[in-house]
DSSP file (Angstrom, degrees, kcal/mol; ACC not computed):
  #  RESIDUE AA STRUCTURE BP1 BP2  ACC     N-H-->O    O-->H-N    N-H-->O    O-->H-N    TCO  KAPPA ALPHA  PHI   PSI    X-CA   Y-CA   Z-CA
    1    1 A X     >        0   0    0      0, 0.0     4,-3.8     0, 0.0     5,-0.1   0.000 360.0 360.0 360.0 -50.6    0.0    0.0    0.0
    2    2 A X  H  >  +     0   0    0      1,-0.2     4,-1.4     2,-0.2    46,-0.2   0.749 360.0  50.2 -83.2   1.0    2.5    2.8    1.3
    3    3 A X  H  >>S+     0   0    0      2,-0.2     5,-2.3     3,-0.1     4,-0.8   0.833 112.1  53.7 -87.9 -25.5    4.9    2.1   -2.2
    4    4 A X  H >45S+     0   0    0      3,-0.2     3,-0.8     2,-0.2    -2,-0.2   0.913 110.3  39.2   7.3 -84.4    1.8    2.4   -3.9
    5    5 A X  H 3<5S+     0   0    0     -4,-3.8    27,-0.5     1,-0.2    -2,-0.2   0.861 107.8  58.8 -76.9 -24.0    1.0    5.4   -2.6
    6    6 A X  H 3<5S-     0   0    0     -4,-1.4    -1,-0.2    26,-0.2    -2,-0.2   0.606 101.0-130.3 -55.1 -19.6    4.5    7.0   -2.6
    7    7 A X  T <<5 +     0   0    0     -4,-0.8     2,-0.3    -3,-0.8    -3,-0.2   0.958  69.9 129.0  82.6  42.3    4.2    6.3   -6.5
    8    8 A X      < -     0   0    0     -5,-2.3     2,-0.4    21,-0.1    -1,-0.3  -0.979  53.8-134.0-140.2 155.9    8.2    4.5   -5.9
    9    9 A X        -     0   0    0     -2,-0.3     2,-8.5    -3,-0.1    33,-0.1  -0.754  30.6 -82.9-116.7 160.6    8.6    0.9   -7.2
   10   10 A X  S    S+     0   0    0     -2,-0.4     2,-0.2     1,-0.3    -1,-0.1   0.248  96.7 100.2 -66.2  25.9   10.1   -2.0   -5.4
   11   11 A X        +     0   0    0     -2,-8.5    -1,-0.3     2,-0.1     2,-0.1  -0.343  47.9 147.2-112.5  55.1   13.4   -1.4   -6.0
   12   12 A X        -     0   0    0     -2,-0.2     2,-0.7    -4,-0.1    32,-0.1  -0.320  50.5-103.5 -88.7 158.6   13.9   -0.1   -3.0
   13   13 A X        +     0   0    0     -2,-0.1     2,-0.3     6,-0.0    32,-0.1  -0.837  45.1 158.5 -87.9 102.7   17.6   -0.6   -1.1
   14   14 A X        +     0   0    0     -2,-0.7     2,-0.3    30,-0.2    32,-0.0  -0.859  11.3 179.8-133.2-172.0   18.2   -3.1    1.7
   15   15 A X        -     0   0    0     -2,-0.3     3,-0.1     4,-0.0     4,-0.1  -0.697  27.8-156.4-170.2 152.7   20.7   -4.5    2.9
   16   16 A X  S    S+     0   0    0     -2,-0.3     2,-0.2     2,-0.1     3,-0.1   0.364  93.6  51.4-122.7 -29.0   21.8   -7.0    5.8
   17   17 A X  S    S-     0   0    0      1,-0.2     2,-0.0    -3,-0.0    -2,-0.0  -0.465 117.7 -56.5-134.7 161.7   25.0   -5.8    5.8
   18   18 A X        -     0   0    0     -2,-0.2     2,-0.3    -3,-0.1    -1,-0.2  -0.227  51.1-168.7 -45.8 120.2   26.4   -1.9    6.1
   19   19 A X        -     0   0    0     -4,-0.1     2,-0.3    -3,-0.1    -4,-0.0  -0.850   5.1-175.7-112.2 146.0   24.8    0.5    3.2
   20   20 A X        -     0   0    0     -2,-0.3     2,-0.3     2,-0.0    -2,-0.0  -0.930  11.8-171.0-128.5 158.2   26.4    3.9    2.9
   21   21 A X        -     0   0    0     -2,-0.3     2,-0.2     5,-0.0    -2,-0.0  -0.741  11.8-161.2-151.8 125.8   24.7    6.3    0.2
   22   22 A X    >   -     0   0    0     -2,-0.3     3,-2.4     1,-0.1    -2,-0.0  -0.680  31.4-105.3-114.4 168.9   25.3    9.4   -1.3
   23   23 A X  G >  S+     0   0    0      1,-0.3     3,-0.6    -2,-0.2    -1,-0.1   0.615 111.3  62.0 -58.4 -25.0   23.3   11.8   -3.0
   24   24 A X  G 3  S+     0   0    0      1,-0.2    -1,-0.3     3,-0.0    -2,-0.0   0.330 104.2  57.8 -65.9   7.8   24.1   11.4   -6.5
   25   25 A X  G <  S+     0   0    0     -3,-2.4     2,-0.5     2,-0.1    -1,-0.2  -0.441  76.5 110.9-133.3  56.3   22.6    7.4   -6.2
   26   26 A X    <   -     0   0    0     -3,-0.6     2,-0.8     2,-0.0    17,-0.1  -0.997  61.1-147.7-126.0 135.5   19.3    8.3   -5.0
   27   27 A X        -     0   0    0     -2,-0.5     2,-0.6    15,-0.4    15,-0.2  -0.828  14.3-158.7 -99.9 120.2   16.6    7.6   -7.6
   28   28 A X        +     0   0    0     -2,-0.8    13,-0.2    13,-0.2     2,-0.1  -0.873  17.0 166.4-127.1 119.2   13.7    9.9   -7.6
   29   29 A X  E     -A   40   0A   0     11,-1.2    11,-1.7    -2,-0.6     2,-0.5  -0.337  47.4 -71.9-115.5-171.1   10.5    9.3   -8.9
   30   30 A X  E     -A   39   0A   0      9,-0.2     2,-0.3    -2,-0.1     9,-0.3  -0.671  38.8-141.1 -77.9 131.8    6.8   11.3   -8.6
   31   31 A X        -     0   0    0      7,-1.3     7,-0.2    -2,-0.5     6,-0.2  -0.675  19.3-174.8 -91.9 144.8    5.3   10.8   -5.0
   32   32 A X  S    S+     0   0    0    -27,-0.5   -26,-0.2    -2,-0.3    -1,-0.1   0.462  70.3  69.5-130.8   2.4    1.8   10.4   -6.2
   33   33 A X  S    S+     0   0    0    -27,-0.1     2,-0.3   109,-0.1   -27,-0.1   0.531 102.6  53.2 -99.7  10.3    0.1   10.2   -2.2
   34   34 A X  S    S-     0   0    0      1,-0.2     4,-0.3   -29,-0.2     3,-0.1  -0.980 113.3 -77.3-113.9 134.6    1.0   14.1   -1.9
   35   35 A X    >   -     0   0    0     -2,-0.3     3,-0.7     1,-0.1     2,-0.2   0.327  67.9 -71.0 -38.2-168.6    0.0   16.7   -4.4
   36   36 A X  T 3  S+     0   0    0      1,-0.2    -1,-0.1    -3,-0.1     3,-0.1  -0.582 107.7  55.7 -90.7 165.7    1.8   17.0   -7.6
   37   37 A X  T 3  S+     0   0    0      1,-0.6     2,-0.3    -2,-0.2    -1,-0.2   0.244  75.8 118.4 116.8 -11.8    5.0   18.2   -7.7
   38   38 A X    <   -     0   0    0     -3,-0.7    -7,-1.3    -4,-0.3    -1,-0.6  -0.698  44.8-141.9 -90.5 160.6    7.0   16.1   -5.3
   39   39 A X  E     -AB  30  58A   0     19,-1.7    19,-0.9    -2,-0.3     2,-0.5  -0.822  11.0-166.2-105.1 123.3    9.8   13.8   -5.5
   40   40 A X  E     -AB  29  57A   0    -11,-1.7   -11,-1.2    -2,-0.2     2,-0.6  -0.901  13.1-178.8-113.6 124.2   10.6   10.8   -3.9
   41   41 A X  E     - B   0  56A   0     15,-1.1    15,-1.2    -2,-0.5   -13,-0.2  -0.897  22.1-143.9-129.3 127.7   13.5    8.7   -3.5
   42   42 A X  E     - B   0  55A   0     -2,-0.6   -15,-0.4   -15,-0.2    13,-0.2  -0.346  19.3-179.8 -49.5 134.5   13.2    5.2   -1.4
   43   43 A X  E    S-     0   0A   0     11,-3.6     2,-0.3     1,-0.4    12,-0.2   0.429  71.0 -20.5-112.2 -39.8   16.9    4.9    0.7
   44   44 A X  E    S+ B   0  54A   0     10,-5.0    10,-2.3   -32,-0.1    -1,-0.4  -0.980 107.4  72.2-147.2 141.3   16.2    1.2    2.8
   45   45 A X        -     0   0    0     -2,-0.3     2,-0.1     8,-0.2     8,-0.1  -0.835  67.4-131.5 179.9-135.2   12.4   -0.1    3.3
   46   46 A X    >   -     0   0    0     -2,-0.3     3,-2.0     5,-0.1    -1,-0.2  -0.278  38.6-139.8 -78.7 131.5   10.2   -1.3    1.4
   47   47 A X  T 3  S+     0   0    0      1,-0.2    84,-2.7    -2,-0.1    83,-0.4   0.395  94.6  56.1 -58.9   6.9    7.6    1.2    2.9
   48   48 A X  T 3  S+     0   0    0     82,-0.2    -1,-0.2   -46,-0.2     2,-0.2   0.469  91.9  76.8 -98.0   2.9    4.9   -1.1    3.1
   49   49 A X  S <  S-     0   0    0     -3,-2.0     2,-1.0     2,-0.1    81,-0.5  -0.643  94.6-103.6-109.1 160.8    6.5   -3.8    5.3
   50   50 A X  S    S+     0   0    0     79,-0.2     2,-0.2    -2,-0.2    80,-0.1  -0.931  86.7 115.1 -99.3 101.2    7.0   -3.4    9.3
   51   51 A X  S    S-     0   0    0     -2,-1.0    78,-1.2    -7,-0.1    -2,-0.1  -0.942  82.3 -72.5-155.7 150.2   10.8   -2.7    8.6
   52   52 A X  E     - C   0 128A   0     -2,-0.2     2,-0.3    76,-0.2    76,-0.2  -0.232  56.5-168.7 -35.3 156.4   13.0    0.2    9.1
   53   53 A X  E     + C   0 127A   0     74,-1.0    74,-1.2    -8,-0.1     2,-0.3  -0.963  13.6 165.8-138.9 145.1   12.1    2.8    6.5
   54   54 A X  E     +BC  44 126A   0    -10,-2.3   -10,-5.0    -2,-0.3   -11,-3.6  -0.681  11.0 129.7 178.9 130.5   13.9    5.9    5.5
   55   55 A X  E     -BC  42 125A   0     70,-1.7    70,-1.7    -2,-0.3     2,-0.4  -0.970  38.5-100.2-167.4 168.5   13.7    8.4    2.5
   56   56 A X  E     -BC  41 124A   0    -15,-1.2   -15,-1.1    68,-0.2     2,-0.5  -0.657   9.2-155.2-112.6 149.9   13.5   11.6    1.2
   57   57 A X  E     -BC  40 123A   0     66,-4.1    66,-1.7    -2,-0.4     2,-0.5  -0.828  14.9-150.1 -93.9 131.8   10.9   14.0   -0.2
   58   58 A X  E     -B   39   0A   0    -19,-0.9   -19,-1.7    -2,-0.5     2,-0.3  -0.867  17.0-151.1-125.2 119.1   12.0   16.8   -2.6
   59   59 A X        -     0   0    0     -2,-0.5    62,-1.4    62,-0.4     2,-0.1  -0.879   8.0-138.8 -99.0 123.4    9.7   20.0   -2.3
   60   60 A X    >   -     0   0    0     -2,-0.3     3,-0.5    60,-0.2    59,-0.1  -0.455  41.0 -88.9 -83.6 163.1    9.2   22.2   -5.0
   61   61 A X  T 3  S+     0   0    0      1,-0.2    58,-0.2    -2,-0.1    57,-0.2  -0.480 115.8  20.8 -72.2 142.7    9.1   26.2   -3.9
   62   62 A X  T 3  S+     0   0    0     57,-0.4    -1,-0.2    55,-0.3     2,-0.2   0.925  88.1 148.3  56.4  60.3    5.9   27.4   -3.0
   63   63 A X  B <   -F  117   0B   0     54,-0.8    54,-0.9    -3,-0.5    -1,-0.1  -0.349  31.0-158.8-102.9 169.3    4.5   23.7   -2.3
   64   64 A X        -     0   0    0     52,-0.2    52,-0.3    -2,-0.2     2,-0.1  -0.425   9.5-144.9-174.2  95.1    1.6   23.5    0.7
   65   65 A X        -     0   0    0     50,-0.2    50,-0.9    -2,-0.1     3,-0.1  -0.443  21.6-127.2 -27.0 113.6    1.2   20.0    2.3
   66   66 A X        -     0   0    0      1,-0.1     2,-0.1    48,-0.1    49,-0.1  -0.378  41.6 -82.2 -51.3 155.3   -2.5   19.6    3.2
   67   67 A X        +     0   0    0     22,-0.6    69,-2.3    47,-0.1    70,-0.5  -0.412  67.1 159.3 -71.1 152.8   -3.0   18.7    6.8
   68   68 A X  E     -I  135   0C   0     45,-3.9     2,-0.4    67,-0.3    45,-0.4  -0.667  31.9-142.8-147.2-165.3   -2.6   15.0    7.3
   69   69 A X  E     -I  134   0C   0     65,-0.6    65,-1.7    43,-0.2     2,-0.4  -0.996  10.5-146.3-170.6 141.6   -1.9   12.5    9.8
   70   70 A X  E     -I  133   0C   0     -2,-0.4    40,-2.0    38,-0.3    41,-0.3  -0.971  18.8-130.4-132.4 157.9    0.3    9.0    9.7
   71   71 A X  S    S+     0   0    0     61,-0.7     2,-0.3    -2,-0.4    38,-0.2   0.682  92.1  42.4 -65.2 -26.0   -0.5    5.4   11.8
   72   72 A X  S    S-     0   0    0     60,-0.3    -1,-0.1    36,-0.1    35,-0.1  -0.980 107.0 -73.9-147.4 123.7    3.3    5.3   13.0
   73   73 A X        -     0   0    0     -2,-0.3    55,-0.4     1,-0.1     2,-0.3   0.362  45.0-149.4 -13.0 125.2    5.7    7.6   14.3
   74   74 A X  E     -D  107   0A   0     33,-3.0    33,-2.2    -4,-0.1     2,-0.5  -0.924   7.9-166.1-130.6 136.7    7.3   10.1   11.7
   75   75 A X  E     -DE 106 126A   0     51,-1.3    51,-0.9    -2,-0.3     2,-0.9  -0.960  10.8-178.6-126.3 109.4   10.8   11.5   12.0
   76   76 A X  E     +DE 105 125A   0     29,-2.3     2,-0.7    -2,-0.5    29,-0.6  -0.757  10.5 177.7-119.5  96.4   11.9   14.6    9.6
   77   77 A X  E     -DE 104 124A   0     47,-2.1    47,-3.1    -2,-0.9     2,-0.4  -0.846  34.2-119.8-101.9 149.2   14.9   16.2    9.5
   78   78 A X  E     +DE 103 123A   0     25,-1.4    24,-1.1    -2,-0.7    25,-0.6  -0.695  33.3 173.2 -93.8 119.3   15.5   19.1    6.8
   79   79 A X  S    S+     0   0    0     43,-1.3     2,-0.2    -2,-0.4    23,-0.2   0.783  71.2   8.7 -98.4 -51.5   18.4   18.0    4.4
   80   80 A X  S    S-     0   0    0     42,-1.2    -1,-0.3    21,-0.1    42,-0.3  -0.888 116.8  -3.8-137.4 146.0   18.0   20.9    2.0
   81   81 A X  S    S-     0   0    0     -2,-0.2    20,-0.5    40,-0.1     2,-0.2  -0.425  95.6 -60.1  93.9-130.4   15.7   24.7    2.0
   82   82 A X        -     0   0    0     18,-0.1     2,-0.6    37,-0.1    36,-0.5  -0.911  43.4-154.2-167.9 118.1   13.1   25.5    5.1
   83   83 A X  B     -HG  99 117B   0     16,-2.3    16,-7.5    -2,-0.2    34,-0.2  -0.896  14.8-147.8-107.5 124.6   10.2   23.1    5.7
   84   84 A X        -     0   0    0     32,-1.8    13,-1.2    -2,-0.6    31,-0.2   0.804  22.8-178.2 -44.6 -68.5    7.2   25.0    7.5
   85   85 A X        +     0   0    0     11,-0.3    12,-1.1     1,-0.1     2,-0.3   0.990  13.8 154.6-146.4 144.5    5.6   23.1    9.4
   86   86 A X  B     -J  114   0D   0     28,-2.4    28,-0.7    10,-0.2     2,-0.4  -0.913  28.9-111.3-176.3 123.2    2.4   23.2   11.9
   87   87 A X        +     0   0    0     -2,-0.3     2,-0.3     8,-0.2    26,-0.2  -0.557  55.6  62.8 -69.6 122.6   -0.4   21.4   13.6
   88   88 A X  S    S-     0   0    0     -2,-0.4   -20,-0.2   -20,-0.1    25,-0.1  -0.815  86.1 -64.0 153.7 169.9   -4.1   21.3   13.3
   89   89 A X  S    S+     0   0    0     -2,-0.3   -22,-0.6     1,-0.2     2,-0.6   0.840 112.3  46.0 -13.5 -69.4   -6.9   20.4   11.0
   90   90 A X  S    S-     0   0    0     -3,-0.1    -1,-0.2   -24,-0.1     2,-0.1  -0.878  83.8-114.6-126.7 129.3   -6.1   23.1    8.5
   91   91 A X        +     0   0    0     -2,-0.6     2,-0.4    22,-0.1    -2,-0.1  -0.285  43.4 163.9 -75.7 132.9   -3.0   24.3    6.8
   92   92 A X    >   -     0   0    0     -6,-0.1     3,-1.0     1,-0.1    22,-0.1  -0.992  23.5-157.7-152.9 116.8   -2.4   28.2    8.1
   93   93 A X  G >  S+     0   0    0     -2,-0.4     3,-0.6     1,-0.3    -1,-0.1   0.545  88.1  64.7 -80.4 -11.3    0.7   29.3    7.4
   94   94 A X  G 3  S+     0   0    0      1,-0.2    -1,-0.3     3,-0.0    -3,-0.0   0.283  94.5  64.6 -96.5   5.5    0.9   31.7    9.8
   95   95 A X  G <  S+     0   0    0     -3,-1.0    -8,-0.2    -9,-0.1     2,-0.2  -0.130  89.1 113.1-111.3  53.8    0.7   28.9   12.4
   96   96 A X    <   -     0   0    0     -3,-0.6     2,-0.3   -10,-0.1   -11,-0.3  -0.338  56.6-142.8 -92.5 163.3    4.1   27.4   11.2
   97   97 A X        -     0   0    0    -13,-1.2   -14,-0.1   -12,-1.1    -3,-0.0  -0.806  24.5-125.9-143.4 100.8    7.5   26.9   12.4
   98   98 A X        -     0   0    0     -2,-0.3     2,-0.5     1,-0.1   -14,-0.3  -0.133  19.6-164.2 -53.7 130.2   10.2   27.2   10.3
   99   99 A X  B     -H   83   0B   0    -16,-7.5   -16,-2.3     4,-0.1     3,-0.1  -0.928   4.7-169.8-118.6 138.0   12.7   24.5    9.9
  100  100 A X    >   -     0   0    0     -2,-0.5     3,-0.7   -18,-0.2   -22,-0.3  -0.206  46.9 -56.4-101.4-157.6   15.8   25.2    8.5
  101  101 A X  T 3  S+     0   0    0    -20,-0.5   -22,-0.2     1,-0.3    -1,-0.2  -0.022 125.0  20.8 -44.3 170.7   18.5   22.5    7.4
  102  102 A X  T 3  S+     0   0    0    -24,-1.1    -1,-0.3   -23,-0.2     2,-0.2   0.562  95.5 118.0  29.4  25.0   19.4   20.4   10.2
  103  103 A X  E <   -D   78   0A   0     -3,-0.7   -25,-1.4   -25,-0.6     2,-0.3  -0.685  48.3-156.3-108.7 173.1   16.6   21.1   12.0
  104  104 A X  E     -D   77   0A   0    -27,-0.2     2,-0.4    -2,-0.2   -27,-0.2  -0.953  17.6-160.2-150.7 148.7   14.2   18.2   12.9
  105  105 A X  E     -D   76   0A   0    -29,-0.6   -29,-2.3    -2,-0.3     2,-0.4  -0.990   3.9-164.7-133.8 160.1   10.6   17.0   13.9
  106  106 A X  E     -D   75   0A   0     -2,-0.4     2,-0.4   -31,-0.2   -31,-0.3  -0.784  11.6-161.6-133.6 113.3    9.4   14.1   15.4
  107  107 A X  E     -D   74   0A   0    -33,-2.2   -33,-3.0    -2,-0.4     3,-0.1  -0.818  17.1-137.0 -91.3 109.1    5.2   13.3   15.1
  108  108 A X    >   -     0   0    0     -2,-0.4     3,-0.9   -35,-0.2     2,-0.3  -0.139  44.7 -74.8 -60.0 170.9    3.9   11.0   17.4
  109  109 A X  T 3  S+     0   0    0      1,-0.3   -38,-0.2   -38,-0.2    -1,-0.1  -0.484 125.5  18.7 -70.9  99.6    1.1    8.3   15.6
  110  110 A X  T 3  S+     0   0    0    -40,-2.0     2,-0.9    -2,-0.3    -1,-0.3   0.459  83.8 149.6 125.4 -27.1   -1.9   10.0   15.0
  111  111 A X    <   -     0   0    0     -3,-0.9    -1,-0.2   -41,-0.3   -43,-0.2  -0.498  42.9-139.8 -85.6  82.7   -0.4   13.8   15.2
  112  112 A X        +     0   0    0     -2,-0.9     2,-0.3   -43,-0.1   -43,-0.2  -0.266  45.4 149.6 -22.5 124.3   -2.7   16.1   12.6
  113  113 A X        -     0   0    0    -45,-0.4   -45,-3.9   -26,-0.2     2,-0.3  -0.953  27.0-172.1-176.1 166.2    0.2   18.4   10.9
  114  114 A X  B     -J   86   0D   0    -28,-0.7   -28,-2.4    -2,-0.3     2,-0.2  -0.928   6.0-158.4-167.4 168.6    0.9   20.3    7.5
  115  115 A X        -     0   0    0    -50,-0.9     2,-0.3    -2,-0.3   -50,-0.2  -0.834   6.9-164.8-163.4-178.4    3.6   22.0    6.0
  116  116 A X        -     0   0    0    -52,-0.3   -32,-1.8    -2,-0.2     2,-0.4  -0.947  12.5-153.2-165.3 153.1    4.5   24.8    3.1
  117  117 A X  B     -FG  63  83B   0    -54,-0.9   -54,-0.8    -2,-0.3   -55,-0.3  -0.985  14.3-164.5-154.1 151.0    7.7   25.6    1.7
  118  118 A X  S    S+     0   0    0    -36,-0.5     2,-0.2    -2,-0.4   -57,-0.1   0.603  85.5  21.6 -92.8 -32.5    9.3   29.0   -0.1
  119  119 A X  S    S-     0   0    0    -37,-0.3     2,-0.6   -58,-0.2   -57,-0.4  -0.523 108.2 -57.4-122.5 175.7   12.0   27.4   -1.6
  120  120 A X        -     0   0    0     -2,-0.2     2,-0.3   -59,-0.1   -60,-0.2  -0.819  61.6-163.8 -84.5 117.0   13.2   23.6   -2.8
  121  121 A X        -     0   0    0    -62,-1.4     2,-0.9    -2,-0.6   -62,-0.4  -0.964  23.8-169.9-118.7 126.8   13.1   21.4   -0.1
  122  122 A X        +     0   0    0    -42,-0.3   -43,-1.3    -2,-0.3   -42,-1.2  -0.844   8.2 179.1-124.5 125.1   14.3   18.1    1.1
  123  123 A X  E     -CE  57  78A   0    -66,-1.7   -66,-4.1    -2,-0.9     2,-0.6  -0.725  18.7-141.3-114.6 145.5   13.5   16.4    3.6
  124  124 A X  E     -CE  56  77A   0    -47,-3.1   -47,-2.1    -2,-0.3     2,-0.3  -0.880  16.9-171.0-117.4 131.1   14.4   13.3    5.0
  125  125 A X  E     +CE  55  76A   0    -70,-1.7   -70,-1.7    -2,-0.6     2,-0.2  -0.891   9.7 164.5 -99.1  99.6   12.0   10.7    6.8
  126  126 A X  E     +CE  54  75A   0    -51,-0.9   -51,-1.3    -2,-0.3     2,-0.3  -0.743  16.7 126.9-135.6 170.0   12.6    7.3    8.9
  127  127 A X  E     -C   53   0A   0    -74,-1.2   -74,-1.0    -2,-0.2     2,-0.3  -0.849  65.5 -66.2-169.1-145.1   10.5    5.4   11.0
  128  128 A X  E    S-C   52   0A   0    -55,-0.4   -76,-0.2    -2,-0.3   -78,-0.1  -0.990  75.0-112.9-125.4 120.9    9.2    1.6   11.4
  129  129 A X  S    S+     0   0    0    -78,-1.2   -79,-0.2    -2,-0.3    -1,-0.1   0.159  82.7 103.7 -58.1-171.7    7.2    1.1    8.5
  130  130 A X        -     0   0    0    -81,-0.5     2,-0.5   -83,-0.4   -82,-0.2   0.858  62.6-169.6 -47.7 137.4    4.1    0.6    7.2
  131  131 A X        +     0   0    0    -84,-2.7     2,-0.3   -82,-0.1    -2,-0.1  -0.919  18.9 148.0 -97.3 127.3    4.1    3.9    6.2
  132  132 A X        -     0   0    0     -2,-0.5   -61,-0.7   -60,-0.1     2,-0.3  -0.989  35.1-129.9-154.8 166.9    1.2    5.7    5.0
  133  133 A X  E     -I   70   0C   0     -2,-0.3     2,-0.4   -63,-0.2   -63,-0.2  -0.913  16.0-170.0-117.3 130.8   -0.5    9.4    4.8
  134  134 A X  E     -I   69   0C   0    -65,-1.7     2,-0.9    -2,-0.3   -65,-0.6  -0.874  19.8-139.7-105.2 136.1   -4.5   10.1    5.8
  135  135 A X  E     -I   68   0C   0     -2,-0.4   -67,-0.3   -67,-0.2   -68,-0.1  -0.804  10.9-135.9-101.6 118.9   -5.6   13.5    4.9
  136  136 A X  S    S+     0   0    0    -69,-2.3     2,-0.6    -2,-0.9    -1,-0.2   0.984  98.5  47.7 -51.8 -49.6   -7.8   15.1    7.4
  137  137 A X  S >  S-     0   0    0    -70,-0.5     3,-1.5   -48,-0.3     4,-0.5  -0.862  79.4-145.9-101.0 136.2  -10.0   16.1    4.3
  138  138 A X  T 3  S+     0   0    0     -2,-0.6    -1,-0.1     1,-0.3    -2,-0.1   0.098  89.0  65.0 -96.5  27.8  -10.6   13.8    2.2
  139  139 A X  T 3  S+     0   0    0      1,-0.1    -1,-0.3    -4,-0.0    -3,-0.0   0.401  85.1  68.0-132.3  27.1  -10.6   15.9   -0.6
  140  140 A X  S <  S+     0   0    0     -3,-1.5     2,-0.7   -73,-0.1    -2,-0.2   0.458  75.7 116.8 -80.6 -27.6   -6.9   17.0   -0.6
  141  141 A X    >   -     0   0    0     -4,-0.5     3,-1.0     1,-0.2  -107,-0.1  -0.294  52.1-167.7 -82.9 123.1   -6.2   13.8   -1.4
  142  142 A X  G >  S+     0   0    0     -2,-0.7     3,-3.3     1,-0.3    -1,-0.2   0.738  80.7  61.3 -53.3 -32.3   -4.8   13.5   -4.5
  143  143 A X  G 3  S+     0   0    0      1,-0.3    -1,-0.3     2,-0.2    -2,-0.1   0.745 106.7  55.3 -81.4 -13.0   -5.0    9.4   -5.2
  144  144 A X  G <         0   0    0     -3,-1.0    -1,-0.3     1,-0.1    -2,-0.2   0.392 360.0 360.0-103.1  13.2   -8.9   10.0   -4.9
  145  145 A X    <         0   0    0     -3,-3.3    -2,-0.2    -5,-0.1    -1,-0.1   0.537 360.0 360.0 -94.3 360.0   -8.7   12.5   -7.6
């Protein structure tokens, strides 16, 4: 379901043994369970299995996440730009918090939140899989368009 909905195909990277990667080997396709215009590149999962997960999302400038909500604990650090980011129901950019590179969030299970960017941004995401995205309204969501 969640490589499905990330729009990324099963040729995802694991590994038993030590993986290093750098950026120029990350494969990036269309994320097709966020509006259009993002990027996604799988680094280890696959993101539908309960296994480590981690990858990153490439933001175009002047993007706006709808609010949404995930089943399992979501871990963001800001690789590249300034991810927005803010909780509630409904995305209001003026109840954001900018995050700049290195900067991090971590969303408990469950945790309503939405995000905005000025600039190209990428961000990178790990958790325990399955991963998947709910939209509080269900008519931001793109995969039912």
């Amino acid at each position: 379901l969640a490589v499905g909905c990330l729009g990324v195909s099963a040729s995802w990277a694991a590994s038993e043994h030590h993986m290093m990667v750098t950026p120029d080997e990350l494969k990036w396709v269309d994320a097709s369970s966020v509006p259009p215009g993002v990027k996604v590149a799988v680094i280890e999962g696959p993101l539908n299995e309960a296994v480590p997960i981690t990858f990153r999302l490439k933001f175009p400038a002047d993007y706006k996440l709808p609010a949404h909500w995930h089943p399992g604990i979501e871990h963001v650090t800001v690789i590249s730009g300034a991810f927005n980011m803010g909780t509630g129901d409904k995305l209001d950019v003026s109840k954001t918090q900018p995050l700049s590179a290195g900067s991090g969030a971590i969303m408990q299970p469950k945790t309503k939140h939405f995000a905005w960017t000025k600039e190209e941004t990428i961000v990178q995401v790990h958790g325990v899989g399955p991963w998947a995205i709910n939209y509080v309204n269900p008519l931001d969501d793109p995969r039912k368009k």
